[in-house]
C-alpha positions as CSV (number, residue, x, y, z in Angstrom):
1,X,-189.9,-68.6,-82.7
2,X,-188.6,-65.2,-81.2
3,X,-185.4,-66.2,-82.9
4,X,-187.4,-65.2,-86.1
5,X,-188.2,-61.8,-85.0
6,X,-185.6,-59.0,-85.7
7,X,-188.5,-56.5,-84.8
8,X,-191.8,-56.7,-83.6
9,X,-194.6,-57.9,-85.1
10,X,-196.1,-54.5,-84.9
11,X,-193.4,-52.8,-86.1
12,X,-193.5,-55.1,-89.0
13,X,-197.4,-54.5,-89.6
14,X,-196.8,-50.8,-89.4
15,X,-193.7,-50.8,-91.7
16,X,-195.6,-53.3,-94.2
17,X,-199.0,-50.5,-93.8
18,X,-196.5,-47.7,-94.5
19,X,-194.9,-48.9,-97.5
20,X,-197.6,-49.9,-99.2
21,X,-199.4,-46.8,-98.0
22,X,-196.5,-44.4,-99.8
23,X,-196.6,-46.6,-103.0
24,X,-200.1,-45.8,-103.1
25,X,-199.6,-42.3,-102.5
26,X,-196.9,-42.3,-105.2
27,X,-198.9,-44.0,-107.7
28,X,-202.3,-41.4,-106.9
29,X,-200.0,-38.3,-106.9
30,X,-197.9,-39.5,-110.3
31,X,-201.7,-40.7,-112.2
32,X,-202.8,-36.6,-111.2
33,X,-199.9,-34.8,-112.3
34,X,-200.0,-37.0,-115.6
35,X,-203.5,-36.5,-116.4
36,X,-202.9,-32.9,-115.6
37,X,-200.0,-32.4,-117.6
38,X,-201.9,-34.7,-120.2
39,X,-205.0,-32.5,-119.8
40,X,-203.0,-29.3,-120.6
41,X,-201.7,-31.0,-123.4
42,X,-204.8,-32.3,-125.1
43,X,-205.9,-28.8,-124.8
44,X,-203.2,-27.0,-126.8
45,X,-203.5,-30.3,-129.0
46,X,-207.1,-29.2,-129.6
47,X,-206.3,-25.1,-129.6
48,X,-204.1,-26.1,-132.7
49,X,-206.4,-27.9,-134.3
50,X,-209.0,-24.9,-133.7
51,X,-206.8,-22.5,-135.1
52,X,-205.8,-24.3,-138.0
53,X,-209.8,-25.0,-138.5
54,X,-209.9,-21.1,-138.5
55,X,-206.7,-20.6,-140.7
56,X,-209.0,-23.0,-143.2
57,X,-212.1,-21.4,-142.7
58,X,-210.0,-17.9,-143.3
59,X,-208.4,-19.1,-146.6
60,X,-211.8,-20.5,-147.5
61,X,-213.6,-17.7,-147.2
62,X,-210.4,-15.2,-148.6
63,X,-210.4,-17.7,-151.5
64,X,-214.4,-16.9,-152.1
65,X,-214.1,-13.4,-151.4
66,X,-210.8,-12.9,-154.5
67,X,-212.9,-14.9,-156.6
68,X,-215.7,-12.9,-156.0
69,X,-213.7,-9.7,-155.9
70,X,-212.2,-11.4,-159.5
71,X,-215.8,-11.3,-161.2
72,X,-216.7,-8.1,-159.7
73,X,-214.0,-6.9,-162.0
74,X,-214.3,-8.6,-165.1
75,X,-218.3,-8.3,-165.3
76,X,-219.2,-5.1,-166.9
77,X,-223.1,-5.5,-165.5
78,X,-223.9,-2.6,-163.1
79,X,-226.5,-4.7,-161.7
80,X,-224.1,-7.7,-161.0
81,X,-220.8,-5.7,-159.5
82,X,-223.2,-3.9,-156.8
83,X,-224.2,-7.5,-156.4
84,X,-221.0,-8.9,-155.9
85,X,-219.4,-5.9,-154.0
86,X,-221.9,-6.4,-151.4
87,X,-221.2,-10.2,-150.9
88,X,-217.3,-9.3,-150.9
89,X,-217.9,-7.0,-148.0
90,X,-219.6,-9.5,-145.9
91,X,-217.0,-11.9,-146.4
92,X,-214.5,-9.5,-145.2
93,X,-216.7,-9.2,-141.9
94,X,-216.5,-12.7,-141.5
95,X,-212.6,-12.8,-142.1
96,X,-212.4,-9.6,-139.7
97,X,-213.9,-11.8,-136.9
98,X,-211.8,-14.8,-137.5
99,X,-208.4,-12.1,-136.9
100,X,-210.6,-10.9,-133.6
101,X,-210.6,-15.1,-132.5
102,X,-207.3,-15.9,-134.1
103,X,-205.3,-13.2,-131.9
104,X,-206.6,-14.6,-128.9
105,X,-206.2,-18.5,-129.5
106,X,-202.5,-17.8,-130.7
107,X,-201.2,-16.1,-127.1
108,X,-200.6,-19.5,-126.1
109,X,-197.6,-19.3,-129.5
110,X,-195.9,-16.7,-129.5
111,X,-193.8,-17.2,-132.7
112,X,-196.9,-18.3,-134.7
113,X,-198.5,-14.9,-133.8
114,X,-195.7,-12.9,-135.0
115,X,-196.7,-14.9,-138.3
116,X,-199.7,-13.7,-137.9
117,X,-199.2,-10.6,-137.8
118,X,-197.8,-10.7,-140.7
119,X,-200.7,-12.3,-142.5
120,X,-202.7,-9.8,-140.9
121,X,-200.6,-7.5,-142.5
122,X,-201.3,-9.1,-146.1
123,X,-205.2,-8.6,-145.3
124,X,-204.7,-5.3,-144.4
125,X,-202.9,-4.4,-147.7
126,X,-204.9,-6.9,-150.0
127,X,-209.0,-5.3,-148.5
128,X,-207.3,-1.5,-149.0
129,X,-206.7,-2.3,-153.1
130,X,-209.7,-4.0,-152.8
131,X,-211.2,-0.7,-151.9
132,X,-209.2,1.2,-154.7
133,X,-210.6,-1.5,-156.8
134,X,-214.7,-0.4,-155.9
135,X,-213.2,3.3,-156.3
136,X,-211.9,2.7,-159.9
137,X,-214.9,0.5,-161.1
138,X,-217.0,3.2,-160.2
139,X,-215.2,5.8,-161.8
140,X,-215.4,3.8,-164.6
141,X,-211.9,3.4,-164.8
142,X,-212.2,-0.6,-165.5
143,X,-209.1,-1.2,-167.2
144,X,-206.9,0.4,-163.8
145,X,-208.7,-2.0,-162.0
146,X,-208.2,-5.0,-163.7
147,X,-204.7,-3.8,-163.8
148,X,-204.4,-3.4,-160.1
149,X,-206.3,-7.1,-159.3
150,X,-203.7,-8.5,-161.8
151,X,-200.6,-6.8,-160.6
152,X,-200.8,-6.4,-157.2
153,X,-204.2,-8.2,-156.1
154,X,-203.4,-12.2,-157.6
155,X,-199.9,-11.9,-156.2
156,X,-200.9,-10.5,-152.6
157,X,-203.6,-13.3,-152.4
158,X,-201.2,-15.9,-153.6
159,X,-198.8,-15.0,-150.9
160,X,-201.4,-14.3,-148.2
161,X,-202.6,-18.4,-148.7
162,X,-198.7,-19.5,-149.1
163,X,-198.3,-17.9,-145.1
164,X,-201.8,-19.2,-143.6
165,X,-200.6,-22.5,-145.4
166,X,-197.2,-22.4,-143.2
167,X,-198.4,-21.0,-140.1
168,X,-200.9,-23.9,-140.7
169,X,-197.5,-26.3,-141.5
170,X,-196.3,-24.8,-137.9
171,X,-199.2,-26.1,-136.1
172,X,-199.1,-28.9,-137.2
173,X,-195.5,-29.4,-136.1
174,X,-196.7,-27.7,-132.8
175,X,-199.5,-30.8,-132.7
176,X,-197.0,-34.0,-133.8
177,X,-194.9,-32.6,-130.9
178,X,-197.3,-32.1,-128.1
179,X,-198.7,-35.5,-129.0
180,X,-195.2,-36.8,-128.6
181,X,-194.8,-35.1,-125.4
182,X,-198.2,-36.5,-124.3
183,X,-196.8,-40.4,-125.3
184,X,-193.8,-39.6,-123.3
185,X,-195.7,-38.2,-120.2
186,X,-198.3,-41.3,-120.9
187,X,-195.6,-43.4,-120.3
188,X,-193.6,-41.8,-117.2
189,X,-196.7,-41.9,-115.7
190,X,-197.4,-45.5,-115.9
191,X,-193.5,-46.2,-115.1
192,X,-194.1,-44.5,-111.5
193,X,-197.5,-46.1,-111.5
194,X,-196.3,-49.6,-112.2
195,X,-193.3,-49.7,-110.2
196,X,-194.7,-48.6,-107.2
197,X,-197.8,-50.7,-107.8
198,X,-196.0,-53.4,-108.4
199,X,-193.7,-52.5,-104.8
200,X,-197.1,-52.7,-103.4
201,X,-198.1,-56.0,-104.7
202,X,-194.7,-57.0,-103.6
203,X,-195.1,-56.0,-100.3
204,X,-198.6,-57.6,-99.5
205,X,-197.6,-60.7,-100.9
206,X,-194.9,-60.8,-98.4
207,X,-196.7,-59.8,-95.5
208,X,-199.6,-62.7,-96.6
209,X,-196.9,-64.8,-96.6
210,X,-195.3,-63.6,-93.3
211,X,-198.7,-63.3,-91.4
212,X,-199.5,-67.3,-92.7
213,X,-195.8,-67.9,-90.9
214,X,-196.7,-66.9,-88.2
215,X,-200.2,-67.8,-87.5
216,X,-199.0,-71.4,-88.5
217,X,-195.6,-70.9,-86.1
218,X,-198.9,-69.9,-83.0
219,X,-201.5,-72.6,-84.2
220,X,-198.2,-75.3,-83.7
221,X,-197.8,-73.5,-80.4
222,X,-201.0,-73.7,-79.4
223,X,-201.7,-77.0,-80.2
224,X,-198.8,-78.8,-78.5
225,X,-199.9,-76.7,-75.3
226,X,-203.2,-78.0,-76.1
227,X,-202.2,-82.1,-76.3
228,X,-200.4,-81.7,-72.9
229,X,-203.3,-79.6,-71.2
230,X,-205.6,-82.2,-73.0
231,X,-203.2,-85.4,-71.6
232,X,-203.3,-83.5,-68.1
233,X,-206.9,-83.7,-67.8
234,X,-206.9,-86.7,-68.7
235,X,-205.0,-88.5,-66.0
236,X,-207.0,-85.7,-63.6
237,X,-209.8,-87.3,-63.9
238,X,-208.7,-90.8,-64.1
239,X,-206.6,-90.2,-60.9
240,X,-210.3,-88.5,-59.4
241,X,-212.9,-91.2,-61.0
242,X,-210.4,-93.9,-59.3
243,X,-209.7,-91.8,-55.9
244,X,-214.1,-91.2,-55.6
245,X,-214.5,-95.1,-56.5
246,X,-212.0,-95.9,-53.4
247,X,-212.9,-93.3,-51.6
248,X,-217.0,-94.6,-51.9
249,X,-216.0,-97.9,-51.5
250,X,-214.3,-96.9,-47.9
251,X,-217.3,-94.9,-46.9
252,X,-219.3,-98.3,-47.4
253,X,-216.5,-100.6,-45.3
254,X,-216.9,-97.5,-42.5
255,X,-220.5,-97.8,-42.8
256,X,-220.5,-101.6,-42.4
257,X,-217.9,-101.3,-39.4
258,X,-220.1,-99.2,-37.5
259,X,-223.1,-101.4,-37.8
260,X,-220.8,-104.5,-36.6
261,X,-219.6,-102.4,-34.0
262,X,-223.0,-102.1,-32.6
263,X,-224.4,-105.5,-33.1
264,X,-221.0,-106.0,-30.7
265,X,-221.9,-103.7,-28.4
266,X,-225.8,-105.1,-27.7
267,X,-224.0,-108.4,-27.3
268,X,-221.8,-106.3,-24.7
269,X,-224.6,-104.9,-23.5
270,X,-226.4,-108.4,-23.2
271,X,-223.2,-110.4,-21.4
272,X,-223.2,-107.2,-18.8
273,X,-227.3,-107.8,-18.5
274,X,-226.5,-111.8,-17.8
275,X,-223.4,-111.2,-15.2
276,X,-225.6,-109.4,-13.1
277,X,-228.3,-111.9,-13.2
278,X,-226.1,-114.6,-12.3
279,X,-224.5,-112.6,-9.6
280,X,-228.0,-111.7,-8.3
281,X,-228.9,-115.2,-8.2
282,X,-225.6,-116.7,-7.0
283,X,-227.4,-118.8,-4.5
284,X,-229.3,-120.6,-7.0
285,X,-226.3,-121.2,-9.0
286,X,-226.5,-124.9,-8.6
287,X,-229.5,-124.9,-10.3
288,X,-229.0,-122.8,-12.5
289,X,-225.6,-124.0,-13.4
290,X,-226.1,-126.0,-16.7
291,X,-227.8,-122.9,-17.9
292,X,-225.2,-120.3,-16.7
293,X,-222.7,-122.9,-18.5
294,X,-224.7,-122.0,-21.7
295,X,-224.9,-117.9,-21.3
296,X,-221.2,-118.1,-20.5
297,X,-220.6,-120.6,-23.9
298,X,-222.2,-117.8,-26.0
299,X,-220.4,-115.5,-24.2
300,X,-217.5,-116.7,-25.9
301,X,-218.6,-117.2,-29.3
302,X,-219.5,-113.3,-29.2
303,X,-216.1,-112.4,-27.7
304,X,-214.8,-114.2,-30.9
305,X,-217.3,-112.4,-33.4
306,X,-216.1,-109.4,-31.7
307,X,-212.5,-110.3,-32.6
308,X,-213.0,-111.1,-35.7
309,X,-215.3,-108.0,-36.4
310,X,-212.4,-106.2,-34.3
311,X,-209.8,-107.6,-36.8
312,X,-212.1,-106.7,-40.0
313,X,-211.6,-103.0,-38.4
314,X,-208.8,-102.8,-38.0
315,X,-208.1,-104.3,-41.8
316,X,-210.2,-101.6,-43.2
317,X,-208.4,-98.7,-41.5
318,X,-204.9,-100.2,-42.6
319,X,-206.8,-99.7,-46.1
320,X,-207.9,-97.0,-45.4
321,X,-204.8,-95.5,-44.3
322,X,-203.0,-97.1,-47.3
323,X,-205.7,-94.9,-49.5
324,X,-205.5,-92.0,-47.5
325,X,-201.9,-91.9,-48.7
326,X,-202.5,-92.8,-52.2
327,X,-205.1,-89.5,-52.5
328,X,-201.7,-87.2,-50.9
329,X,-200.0,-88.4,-53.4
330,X,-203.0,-88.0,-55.7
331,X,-203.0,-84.2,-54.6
332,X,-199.9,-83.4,-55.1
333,X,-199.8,-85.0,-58.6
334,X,-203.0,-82.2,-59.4
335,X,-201.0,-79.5,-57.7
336,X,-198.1,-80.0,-59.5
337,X,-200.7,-80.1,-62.9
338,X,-201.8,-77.0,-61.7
339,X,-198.5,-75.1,-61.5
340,X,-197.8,-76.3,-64.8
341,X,-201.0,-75.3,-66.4
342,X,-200.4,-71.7,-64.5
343,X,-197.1,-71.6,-66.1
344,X,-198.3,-72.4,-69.5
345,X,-201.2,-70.2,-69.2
346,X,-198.6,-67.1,-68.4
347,X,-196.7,-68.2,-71.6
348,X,-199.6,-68.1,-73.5
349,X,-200.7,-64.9,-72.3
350,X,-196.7,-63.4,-72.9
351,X,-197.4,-65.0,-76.4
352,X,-201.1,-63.2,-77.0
353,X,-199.5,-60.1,-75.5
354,X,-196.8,-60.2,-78.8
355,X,-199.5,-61.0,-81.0
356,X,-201.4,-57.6,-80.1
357,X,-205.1,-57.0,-81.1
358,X,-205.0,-60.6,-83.0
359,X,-204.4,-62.2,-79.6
360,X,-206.6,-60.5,-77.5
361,X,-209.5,-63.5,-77.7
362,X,-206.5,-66.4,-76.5
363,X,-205.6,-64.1,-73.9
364,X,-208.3,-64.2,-72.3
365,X,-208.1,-67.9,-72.8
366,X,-204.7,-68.3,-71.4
367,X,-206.4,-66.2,-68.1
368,X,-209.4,-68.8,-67.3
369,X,-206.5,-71.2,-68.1
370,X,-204.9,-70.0,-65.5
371,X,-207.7,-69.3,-62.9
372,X,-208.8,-72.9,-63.3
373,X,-205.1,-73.6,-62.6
374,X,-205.5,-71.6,-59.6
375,X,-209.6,-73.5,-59.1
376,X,-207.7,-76.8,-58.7
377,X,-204.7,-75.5,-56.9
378,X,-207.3,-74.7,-54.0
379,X,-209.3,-77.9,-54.3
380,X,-206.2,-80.1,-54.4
381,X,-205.2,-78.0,-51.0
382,X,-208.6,-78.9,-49.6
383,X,-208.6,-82.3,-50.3
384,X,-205.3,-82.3,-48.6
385,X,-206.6,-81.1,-45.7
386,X,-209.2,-83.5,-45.4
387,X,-206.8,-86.2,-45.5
388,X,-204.7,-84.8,-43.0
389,X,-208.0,-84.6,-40.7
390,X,-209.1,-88.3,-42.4
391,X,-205.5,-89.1,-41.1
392,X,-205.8,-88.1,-37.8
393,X,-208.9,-89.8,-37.2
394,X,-207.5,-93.3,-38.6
395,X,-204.5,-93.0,-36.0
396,X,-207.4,-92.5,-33.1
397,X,-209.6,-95.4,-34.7
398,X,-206.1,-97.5,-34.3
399,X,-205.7,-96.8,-31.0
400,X,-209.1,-97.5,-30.0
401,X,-209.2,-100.6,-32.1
402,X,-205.9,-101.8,-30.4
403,X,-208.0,-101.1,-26.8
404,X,-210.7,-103.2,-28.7
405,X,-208.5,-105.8,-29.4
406,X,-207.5,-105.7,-25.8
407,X,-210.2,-105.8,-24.0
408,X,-211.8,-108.4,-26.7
409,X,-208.7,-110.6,-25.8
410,X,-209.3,-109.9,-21.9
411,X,-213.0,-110.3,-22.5
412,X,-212.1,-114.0,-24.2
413,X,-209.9,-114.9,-21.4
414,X,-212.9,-114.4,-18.7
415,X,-215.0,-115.5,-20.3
416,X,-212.9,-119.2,-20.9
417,X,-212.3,-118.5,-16.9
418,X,-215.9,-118.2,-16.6
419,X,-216.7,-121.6,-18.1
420,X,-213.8,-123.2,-15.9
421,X,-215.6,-121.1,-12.9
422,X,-218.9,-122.6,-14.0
423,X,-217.8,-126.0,-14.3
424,X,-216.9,-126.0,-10.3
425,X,-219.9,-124.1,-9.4
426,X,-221.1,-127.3,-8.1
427,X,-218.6,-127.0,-6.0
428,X,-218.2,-123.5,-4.9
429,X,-221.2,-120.9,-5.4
430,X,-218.6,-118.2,-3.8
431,X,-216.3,-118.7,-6.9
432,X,-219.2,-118.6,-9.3
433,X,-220.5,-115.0,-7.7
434,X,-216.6,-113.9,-8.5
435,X,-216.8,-114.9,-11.2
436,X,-219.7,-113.3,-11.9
437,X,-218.4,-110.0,-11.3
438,X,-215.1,-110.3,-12.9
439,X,-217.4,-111.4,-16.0
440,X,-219.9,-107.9,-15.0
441,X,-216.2,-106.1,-14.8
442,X,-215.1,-107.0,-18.1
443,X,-218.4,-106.7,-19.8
444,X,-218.4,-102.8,-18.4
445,X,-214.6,-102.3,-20.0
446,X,-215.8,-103.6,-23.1
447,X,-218.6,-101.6,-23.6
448,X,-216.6,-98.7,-22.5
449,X,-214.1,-99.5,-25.2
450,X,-217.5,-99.8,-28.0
451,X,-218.3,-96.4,-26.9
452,X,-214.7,-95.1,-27.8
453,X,-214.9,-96.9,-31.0
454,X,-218.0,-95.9,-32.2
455,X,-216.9,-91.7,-32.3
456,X,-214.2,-92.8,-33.8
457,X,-216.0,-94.8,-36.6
458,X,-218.1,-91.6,-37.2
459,X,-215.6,-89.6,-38.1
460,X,-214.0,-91.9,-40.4
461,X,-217.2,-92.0,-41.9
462,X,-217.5,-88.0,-42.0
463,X,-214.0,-87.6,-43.1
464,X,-214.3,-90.3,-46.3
465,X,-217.8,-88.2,-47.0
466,X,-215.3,-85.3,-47.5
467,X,-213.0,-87.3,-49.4
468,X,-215.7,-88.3,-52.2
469,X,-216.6,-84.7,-52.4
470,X,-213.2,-83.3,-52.8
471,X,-212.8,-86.0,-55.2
472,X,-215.8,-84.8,-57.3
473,X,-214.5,-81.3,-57.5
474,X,-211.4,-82.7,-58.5
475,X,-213.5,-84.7,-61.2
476,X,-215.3,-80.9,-62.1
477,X,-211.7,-79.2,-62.6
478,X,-210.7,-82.0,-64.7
479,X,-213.7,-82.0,-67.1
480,X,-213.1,-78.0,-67.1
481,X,-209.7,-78.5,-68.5
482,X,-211.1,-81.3,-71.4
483,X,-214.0,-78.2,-72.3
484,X,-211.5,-75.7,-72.9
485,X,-208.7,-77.9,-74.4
486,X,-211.4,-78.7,-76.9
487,X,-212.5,-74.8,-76.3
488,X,-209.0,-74.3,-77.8
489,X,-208.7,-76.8,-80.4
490,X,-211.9,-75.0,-81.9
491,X,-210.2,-71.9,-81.8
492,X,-206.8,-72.5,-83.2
493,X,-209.1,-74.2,-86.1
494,X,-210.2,-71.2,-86.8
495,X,-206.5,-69.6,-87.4
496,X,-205.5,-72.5,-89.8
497,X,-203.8,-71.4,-93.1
C-alpha cells in the first residue's frame, strides 16, 4: 500500500482542497467581472435607448411645433395666430429641456455629440426665423413670412429630422454592437466558468474515488489484522478453559491426596498406640498373643493401603508435573500472542498516524490493543511464576513421597517380621517385646514421614489454587481480545465503501 503513495495523504488532501479552492476562486472572480462588464454594458445599452427615446420625443415635438408654426402662418385670424404662437413657444421650452438632458446623456459618445451639436445648431437657426416669422406677421408683412417658412423654414426642418434620424441610425449601431459585445463577454465568462467548474468537478470525483481506494485499501488492512487477532483469542482461551479444567481437576486429586494422607497417618498414629500397648504388656503376651497376631495382621493391610495411597501420590504429582509443563508451554504460547498483538498494535498505530485526523478513533484502538498486549504479557509472566513455585513444590512432594515409599516399604517389612515375631511369642516373650519396639520405631518414622508429606501436600494444593486463578485471568485477557476484535469489526463496518 505505501507503494501507492508518491506523497502523503495530506499533501494529497491539501493539493485536492487547493485546486478545487482556486477553480472556485476563478469561477467567482470571472462571473463578477462579467456581470460587471455586463452591467456597464446594459447600461449604455439602455442610455442609447434613452437618448434615442429623447431624439423621438424631440422630432415629435419639433414636428408639432413646424406644423403649428406652419398654421400660425397661413391663418389670417388674429385670434388664432396669438393662439398658436403661444403653443409654439411652449413646445420650444419643452425641446430646450430635451438639449439640457441630451448634452448630458451623450458625454458617454463623443462623436454622436459632435452631431449634436450640430443639430443643436439647426434649432438654433430654425427658432431665430421662427422669431423673424412672429416679427413679420405682426407687422403685417404675411406674404415675407410665408416666404421665409417656405424658403428657408421647410428646408431647415427637413434637414434638422434627416440628422436626429441619423444620430438616431448611430445609436442604434452603437446598441447592435454593445449587445454583441455583451454576447461575447456572456460567453467568455461562462468559458472560464465552465472550464474551471468542470476542473473542479474533475477534481472531486477523483479524490471520491481516491479517498474510497484508500479507505477500502485500510478496511482490507484492518480486517485481516482483525481475523488473526480474532483466531488468537481464540486458541487463548481454548488453551486457558483447557489449562483451568486441568488445573481444577489437580486441585481436586491434591485435595483427595491430603485427606488419604491423613486417614494414613491415624492408622500411623493407631499402630504406634498398639506397639506400645503390646510392649507395656509384654508379660502377658502369651495371652494375649492370638490377639496381638490380629493388631499386627491389620497392621499390614494398612501398610499396604498406605502403599497404594503412597503410589496414587505419587501418580498424581507425575501428572501434575506433566501439567505443570504443559501450562509453561501454555505461557509462552500467550506471550508470544502477546508480542505479536504488540507488534500489530504499533503497525496499526504507524498506519492511523498516516491516516491523520481520520485515524485518530483506530489509534486509540491500536493503543488498548496494545496495552491488553502488554495486560497478558504480565499475566502470562505470573502464571509462569506460579509454575515455577508449583514446580518446586512437586520436586519436594517427590522426595517426600519417595521417603513415604520408604518407610511404607520398611513399615511392611516389620510389620511381616512382626507376625513371624508373633507367631514364636509362645515361645519367646523377650523377642515379642523387640519386636514390639522395632514395630513402636517404625510406627514413629512413619508418622514422621506423614508429617513431611502433609506441608508438602498443602502447597501443592496452594500452588494449583494459583494456577486456576492465573488461568482465569488468562481466560479475562482472551475474552478482551474477542470484545475488541468484534469492537473493530464494528468499526471498520462503519468505513465500508
Amino acid at each position: 500500500m505505501k507503494s501507492g503513495f508518491i506523497i502523503s495523504t495530506r499533501a494529497q488532501l491539501y493539493l485536492g482542497a487547493g485546486t478545487i479552492l482556486a477553480c472556485v476562486i476563478i469561477v467567482i472572480m470571472a462571473g463578477i467581472a462579467g456581470t460587471q462588464r455586463i452591467d456597464k454594458i446594459n447600461s449604455k445599452i439602455e442610455q442609447s435607448h434613452q437618448i434615442s427615446n429623447l431624439l423621438t420625443e424631440m422630432k415629435l415635438n419639433q414636428t408639432i411645433n413646424h406644423s403649428l408654426a406652419l398654421q400660425m402662418v397661413m391663418t389670417s385670424d388674429p385670434v388664432l395666430r396669438l393662439e398658436l404662437e403661444t403653443k409654439i413657444r411652449s413646445q420650444a421650452d419643452k425641446i430646450t429641456t430635451f438639449h439640457g438632458n441630451m448634452e448630458q446623456l451623450l458625454l458617454i459618445y463623443p462623436e454622436t455629440l459632435t452631431k449634436y451639436k450640430e443639430v443643436e445648431a439647426l434649432f438654433t437657426d430654425y427658432r431665430q426665423n421662427r422669431e423673424r416669422q412672429f416679427m413679420l406677421l405682426k407687422e403685417g408683412k404675411h406674404d415675407d413670412a410665408e416666404f421665409l417658412t417656405t424658403t428657408t423654414q421647410i428646408p431647415l426642418f427637413e434637414t434638422l429630422l434627416s440628422n436626429i434620424e441619423e444620430i438616431q441610425g448611430d445609436l442604434i449601431g452603437i446598441t447592435q454592437q454593445l449587445t454583441i459585445e455583451a454576447t461575447n463577454v456572456s460567453i467568455r465568462a461562462r468559458t472560464l466558468i465552465w472550464i474551471p467548474g468542470g476542473i473542479s468537478i474533475l477534481v472531486v470525483g477523483l479524490m471520491v474515488a481516491w479517498a474510497r481506494w484508500v479507505i477500502r485499501s485500510l478496511n482490507k488492512e484492518i480486517n485481516e489484522g482483525i481475523s488473526i487477532l480474532e483466531v488468537t483469542a481464540n486458541e487463548i482461551l481454548t488453551t486457558a478453559t483447557e489449562v483451568s479444567t486441568g488445573a481444577t481437576e489437580t486441585a481436586t486429586s491434591v485435595a483427595e491426596t491430603t485427606t488419604t494422607i491423613e486417614e494414613v497417618r491415624q492408622t500411623s498414629q493407631l499402630a504406634n498406640k498398639k506397639a506400645i500397648k503390646v510392649l507395656e504388656n509384654s508379660q502377658k503376651a502369651s495371652d494375649v498373643a492370638e490377639n496381638g497376631k490380629a493388631a499386627v495382621m491389620k497392621t499390614i493391610e494398612g501398610m499396604e493401603r498406605i502403599k497404594a495411597q503412597m503410589d496414587l501420590i505419587a501418580a498424581s504429582i507425575i501428572q501434575l508435573a506433566d501439567q505443570s509443563r504443559v501450562i509453561g508451554d501454555i505461557t509462552t504460547t500467550v506471550t508470544d500472542l502477546a508480542d505479536q498483538s504488540n507488534l500489530l498494535a504499533v503497525n496499526a498505530a504507524i498506519e492511523a498516524a498516516k491516516a491523520g485526523e481520520q485515524g485518530r478513533g483506530f489509534a486509540v484502538v491500536a493503543q488498548e490493543i496494545r496495552s491488553l498486549a502488554e495486560q497478558s504479557k504480565k499475566s502470562t509472566s505470573q502464571v509462569k511464576d506460579i509454575l515455577n513455585e508449583v514446580q518446586k513444590s512437586v520436586s519436594h512432594a517427590v522426595m517426600a513421597t519417595e521417603q513415604g515409599s520408604k518407610a511404607v516399604e520398611s513399615g511392611s517389612a516389620l510389620a511381616n517380621e512382626s507376625g513371624e515375631v508373633i507367631e514364636l511369642l509362645a515361645e519367646t516373650v523377650e523377642e515379642a517385646a523387640q519386636s514390639a519396639l522395632q514395630i513402636s520405631s517404625s510406627t514413629n518414622e512413619q508418622m514422621a514421614g506423614m508429617d513431611q508429606i502433609v506441608p508438602a501436600m498443602e502447597n501443592i494444593k496452594q500452588a494449583s489454587e494459583q494456577n486456576v486463578i492465573g488461568t482465569r485471568q488468562t481466560q479475562t485477557v482472551a475474552t478482551n481480545l474477542a470484545k475488541l476484535s468484534e469492537t473493530f469489526k464494528v468499526t471498520t463496518r462503519k468505513f465500508n465503501v
